[in-house]
C-alpha positions, -999 to +999 in steps of 0.1 A: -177-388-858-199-374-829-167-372-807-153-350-835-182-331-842-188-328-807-150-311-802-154-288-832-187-274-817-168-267-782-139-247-804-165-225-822-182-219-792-147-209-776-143-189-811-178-167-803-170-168-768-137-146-777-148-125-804-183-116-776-154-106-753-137-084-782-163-068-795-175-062-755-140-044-746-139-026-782-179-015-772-163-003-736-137+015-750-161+032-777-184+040-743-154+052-725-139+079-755-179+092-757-179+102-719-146+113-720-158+137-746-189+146-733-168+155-704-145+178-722-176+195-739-190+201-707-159+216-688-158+236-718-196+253-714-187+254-679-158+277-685-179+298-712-206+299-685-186+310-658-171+338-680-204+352-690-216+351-654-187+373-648-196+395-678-232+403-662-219+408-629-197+436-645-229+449-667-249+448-632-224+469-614-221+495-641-259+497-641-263+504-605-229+527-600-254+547-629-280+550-611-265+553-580-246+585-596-277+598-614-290+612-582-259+635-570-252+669-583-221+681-580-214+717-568-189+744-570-175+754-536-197+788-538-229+771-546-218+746-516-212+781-489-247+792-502-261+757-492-242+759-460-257+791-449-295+784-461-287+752-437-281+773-411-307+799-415-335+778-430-341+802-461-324+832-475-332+857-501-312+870-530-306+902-512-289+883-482-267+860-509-253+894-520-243+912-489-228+877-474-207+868-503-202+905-513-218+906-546-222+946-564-258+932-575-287+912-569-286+898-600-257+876-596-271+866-565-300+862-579-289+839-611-272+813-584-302+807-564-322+801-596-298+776-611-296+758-577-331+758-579-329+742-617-304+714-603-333+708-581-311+718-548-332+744-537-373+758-540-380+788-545-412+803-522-428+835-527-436+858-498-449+890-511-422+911-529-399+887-518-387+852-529-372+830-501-346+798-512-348+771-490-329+736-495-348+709-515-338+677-491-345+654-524-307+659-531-276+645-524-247+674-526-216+660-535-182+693-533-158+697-562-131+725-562-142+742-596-180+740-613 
């Protein structure tokens, strides 16, 4: 009876021995499908990364094209003549804007200096009775055809 005792011990050792290397190969192919979908989740955060990097980067350059166009003032082609000649001369009066660009009055004259002046284009100094313009060289000047 040993013998045969001894034979049916070696056959369920062979049974355990196979269902060990079942239930290894069902735990590798459980360990395998997990990674396989961790991969897929991260490729997918990856992508959604990628596309809100690309977002900010758009956001970023909108912000600084702002900024960058805060600081000019566009002109009409008058206003950029009158900035031409107080280049040239160094500071004019409103008298001198009228008899250069043929205005009847020194008001007209007058009224463009002052709203140069409020774009923050020119200053305005006083000398006595008179009031000189002279560029403000804070200011980028950027021509159009029509104000």
């Amino acid at each position: 009876m040993r013998w045969k005792d001894l034979k049916n011990n070696n056959e369920i050792v062979e049974e355990n021995k196979q269902k060990n290397n079942a239930n290894k190969n069902n735990e590798d192919i459980q360990l395998a499908l997990a990674i396989y979908e961790l991969s897929k989740q991260i490729e997918d955060n990856n992508r959604l990364i990628k596309t809100l990097i690309q977002k900010i980067e758009i956001l970023e350059l909108r912000m600084s094209n702002k900024n960058a166009n805060e600081n000019e003032v566009i002109i009409s082609e008058i206003d950029e003549k009158i900035i031409e000649l107080i280049k040239k001369m160094g500071k004019v009066t409103a008298e001198e804007i009228k008899d250069v660009f043929n205005y009847k009055g020194k008001n007209a004259a007058s009224a463009r200096l002052n709203n140069l002046c409020r774009m923050g284009l020119l200053k305005k100094v006083h000398g006595g009775k008179k009031v000189y313009f002279m560029l403000n060289e804070k200011n980028d000047v950027k021509k159009v055809e029509k104000y």
